[in-house]
N, C-alpha and C positions, 0 to 999 in steps of 0.2 A: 439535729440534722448534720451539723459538723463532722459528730462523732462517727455519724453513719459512714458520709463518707470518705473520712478517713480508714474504717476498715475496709470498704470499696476498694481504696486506694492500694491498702494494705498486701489484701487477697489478689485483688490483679498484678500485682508485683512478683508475689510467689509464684503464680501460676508462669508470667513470664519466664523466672528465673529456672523452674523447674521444663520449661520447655527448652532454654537452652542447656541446660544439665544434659537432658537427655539427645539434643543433638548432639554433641559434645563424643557422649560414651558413644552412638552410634556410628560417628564418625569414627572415633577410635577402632571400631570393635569391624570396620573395612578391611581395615590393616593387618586383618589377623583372620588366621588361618581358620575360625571355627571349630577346629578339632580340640579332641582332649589330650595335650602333649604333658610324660610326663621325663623326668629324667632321671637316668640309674647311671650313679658312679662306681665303675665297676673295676676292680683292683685282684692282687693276686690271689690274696688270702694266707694266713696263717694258723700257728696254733696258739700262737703267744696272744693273750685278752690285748696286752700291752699296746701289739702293734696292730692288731683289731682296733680301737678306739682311735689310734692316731686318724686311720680313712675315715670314721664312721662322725670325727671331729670334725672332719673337711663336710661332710652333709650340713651338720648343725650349724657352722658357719656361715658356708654361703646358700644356704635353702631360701634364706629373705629376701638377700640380692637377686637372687634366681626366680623368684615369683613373685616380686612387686608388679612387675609391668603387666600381671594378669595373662601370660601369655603360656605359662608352665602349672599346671596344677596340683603335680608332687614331685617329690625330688628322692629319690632312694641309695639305697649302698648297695651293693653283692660283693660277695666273694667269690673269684673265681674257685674255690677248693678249699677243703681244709673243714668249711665252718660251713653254718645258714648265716644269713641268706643266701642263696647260691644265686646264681644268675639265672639259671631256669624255675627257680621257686619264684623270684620276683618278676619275671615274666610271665609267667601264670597269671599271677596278682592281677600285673597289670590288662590282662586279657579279660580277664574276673570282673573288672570294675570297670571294662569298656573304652578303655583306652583306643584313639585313634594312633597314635603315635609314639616311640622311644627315642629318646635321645638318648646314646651310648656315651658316655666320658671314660675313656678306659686312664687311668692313675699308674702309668707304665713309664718308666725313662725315658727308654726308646723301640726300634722296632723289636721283635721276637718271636720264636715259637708261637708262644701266646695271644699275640696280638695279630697276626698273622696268618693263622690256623685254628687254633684252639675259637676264641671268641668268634669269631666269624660262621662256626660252626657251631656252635651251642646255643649261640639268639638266631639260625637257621637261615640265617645271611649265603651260607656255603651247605655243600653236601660232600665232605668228601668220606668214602667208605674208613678208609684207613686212618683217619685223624677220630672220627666217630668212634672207631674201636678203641685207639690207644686212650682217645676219654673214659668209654665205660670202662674198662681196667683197670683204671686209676678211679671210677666211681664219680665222676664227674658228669654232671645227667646234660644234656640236649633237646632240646626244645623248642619246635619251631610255631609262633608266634602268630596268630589272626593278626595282632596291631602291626603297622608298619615301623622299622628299626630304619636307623642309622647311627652311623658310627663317627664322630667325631675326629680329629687329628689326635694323635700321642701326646704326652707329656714332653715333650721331646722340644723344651721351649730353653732354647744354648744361653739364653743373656740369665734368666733365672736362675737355672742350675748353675751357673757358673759360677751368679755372684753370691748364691748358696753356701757352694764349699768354698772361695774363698773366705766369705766371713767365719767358716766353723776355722780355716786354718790358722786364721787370724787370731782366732781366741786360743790354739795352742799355743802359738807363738811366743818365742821370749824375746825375742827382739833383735836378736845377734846377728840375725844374716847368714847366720852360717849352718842353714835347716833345708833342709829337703822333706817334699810329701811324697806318701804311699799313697796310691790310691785305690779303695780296695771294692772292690764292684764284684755282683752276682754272676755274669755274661751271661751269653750263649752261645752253643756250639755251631747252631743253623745260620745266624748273624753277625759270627764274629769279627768280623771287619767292619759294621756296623757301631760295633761295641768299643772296638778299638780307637777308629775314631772319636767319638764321643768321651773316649779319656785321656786320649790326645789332644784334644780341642778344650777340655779343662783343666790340662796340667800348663799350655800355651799361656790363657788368659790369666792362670795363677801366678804364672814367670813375670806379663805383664802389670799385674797389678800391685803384687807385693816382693818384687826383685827376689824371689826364689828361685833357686839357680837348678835343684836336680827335682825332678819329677818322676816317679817310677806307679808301676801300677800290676794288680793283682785279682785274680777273680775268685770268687769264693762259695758259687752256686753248684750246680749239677757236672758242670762242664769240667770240674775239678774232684768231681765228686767230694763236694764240701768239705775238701784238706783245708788246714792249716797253713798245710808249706810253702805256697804260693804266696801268703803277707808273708809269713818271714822273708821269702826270697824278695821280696819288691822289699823291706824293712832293710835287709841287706845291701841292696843294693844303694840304695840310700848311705846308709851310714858309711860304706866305701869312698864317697864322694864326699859328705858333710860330715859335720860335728851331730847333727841331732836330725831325727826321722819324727816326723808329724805323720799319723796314720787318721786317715779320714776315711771312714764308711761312705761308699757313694750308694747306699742303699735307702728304697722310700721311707721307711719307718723300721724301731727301733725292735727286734726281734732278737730275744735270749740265746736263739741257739745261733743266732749269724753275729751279732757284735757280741754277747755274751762268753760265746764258745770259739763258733770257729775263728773269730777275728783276734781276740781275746788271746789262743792259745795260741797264734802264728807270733804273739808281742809277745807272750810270757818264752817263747824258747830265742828270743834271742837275746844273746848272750852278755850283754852291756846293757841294763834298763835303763840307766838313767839318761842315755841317750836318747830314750825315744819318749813319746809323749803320745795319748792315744785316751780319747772317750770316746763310749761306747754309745753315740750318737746317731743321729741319722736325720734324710733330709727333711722330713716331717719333723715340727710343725713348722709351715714358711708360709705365712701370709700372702707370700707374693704367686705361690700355684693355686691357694683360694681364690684372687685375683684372676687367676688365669682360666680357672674353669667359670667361674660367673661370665667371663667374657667369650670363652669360644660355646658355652651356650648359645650366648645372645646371638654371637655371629651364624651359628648353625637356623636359629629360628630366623632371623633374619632372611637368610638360603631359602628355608621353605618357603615363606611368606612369598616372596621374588619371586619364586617357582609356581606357586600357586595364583599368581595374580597375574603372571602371564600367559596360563593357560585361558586365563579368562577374556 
């Protein structure tokens, strides 16, 4: 009889325990939006596998951060150009598989053509005739989407990138004091004030943090029609004022023909190598913009939820 009812005992316990489980999840599951959210980190794109892998490493990283809390159900990559997945192939998907929702992560420095115009119109956010055409041109397809997008803030986070390339310059450094950085950035010609700022505000933080005294800077995208001569002239101008020129890529990931070639041949034609000092690096991989998207996710789902629970 004992034994009886100790499994009496037993089984009413469970039953307890599994009724508050399921208050528990149902409580939780208030909080949230009911829709199927998913998230696509969506980046320039290349030809180099190389700097393909550095984005596609930022998924595999933070995808667990990103969908523990049950609130995110997949996490994806696009390419804006270049390669698959494109952005409209993965919007498809996501349309396919019933998606209520996108979250956009655009993997950009700062503002842009691209970020601007371009994406805004390819996940069908914008309509503009003229932006539409110069995509198909360039073969870049658009796509406007049943599930609902939004787009996230830029990469454009100044304490990270800053303390970014400080540390790459740190590791050229030899220690003397008497060095100055390049700083060699993609631009653009629609934002360039934008652009300028932003390497003026990390050549500032560099003077502060490791008493380097000359800062110059060079761009090496479209906007120069991907010369050369532009590092050398910021390499130059550096070595005018110092003993030794640090050349830092302010570029996302490491790509053959931008640190390989163009950045590469602006430091091989100047004239005194051993002055200068330069790898062919870039700001991927940094832990700290893994960081940064796990979090403006959350904060983004967070937005919805708020938004949704005050309609209510």
């Amino acid at each position: 009889m004992k034994q009886i009812n100790a499994f009496v005992l037993i089984f009413l316990t469970l039953i307890i325990i599994s009724c508050s489980e399921k208050g528990k999840t149902q409580k939780q599951n208030e909080t949230k939006t009911g829709e199927k959210i998913g998230v696509l980190l969506v980046n320039h794109g290349s030809h180099s596998k190389g700097w393909r892998k550095m984005l596609t490493d930022i998924e595999v990283d933070v995808k667990g951060d990103i969908m523990k809390s049950g609130e995110i159900t997949d996490v994806r990559t696009a390419f804006m150009e270049y390669t698959e997945p494109s952005i409209a192939s993965q919007m498809k998907k996501f349309d396919e598989e019933g998606y209520d929702r996108v979250i956009v992560v655009p993997i950009f420095l700062t503002i842009s053509s691209h970020t601007s115009n371009d994406i805004p119109n390819i996940v069908g956010l914008a309509n503009d005739p003229k932006v539409k055409a110069s995509l198909k041109e360039e073969g870049i397809e658009t796509y406007t989407p049943k599930t609902r997008v939004v787009v996230t803030p830029l990469l454009d986070f100044p304490t990270v990138l800053k303390k970014n390339i400080t540390r790459r310059a740190k590791a050229l450094s030899d220690g003397s004091g008497d060095e100055g950085v390049a700083l060699i950035a993609y631009g653009d010609e629609e934002f360039n004030q934008q652009w300028e700022e932003m390497v003026e505000d990390i050549g500032r933080y560099l003077k502060a943090q490791t008493g380097i005294g000359s800062i110059s800077y060079g761009w090496c995208g479209h906007l120069v029609r991907y010369s050369s001569e532009p590092t050398k002239k910021a390499i130059d101008q550096i070595l005018a004022l110092e003993e030794r020129a640090l050349v830092i890529p302010v570029l996302v990931a490491n790509d053959e023909h931008f640190q390989g070639e163009i950045v590469q041949n602006g430091v091989d034609m100047v004239e005194d190598q051993k002055r200068v000092a330069y790898k062919q690096d870039a700001i991927l991989p940094d832990t700290n913009i893994n960081k940064w998207v796990v979090k403006i996710v959350a904060e983004t789902v967070a937005e919805i939820n708020g938004k949704v629970t005050s309609t209510h």
